[in-house]
N, C-alpha and C positions, 0 to 999 in steps of 0.2 A: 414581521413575525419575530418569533423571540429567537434568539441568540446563544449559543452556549459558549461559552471558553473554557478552553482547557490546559492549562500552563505543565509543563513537563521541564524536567531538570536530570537528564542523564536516564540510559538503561539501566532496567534492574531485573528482569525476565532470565532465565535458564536457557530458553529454546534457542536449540543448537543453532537451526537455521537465521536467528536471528529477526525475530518477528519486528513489523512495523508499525508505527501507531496507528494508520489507516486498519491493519488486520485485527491491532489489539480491539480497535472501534467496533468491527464488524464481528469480531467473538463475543463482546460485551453485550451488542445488540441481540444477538443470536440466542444470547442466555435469557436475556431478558422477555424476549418476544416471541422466541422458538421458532421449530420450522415452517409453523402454518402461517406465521404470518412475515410476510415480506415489508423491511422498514430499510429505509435509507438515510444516510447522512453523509452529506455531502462539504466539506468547507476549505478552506485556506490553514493551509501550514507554515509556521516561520521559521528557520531554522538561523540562530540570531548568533552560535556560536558552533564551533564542535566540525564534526566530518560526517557526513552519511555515507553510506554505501547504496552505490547507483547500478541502474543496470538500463544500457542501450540495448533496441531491439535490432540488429543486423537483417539485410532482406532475407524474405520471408523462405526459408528451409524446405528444399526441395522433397525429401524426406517427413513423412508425417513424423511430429515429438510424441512420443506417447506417453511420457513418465517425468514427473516434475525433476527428475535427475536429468535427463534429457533438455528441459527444459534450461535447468543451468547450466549446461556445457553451451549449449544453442547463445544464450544472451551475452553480451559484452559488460563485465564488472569494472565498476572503478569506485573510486573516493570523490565526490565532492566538498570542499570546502565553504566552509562558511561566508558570508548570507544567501539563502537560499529561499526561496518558493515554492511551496506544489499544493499544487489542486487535486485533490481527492474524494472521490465515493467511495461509500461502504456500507455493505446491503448485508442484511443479516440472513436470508435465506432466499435461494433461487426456485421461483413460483412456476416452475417447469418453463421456462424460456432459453436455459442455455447461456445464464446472464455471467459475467465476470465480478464475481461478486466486490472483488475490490480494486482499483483502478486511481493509481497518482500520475501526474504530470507534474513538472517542477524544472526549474530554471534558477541559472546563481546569475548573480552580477558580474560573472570575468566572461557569460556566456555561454 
């Protein structure tokens, strides 16, 4: 199939929270496709230089989260340093399943 690349050179966004390019992906999609139709993309990240910001999921909270605020006090923040991997999807609109519309995995070399 065909291939897309996408080369990125530092953040340039406002959003406070700090959006990620898996989200920017699945906003871009969203615009493009709308709600009725369900499109995914899915691919490989490289992070060749620079720091992300990570978040580990600690076991599962006994307590239902109800409120993405909630959700960030719940998760474990840190820094990763560079070279970095992560695998990611990003679905532009959820076709009534309950789906997580975006979703990365990723792994550095120290581990």
């Amino acid at each position: 199939g065909e291939v897309l690349r996408i080369r990125l050179r530092g953040r340039a966004g406002k959003d406070e929270r700090g959006k990620d390019v898996p989200q920017c992906i699945a906003d871009c999609l969203k615009a493009h496709y709308g709600e009725s139709r369900p499109v995914s993309l899915g691919g490989l990240l490289v992070l060749k230089k620079g720091r992300a910001r990570l978040h580990c999921m600690p076991d599962f909270s006994k307590e239902p989260i109800r409120t993405p605020e909630g959700v960030d006090e719940w998760l474990r923040w840190m820094e990763g340093e560079a070279p970095m991997r992560f695998m990611f999807v990003a679905t532009s609109a959820d076709p009534g399943m309950d789906l997580r519309l975006v979703h990365t995995h990723g792994w550095g070399e120290a581990g």
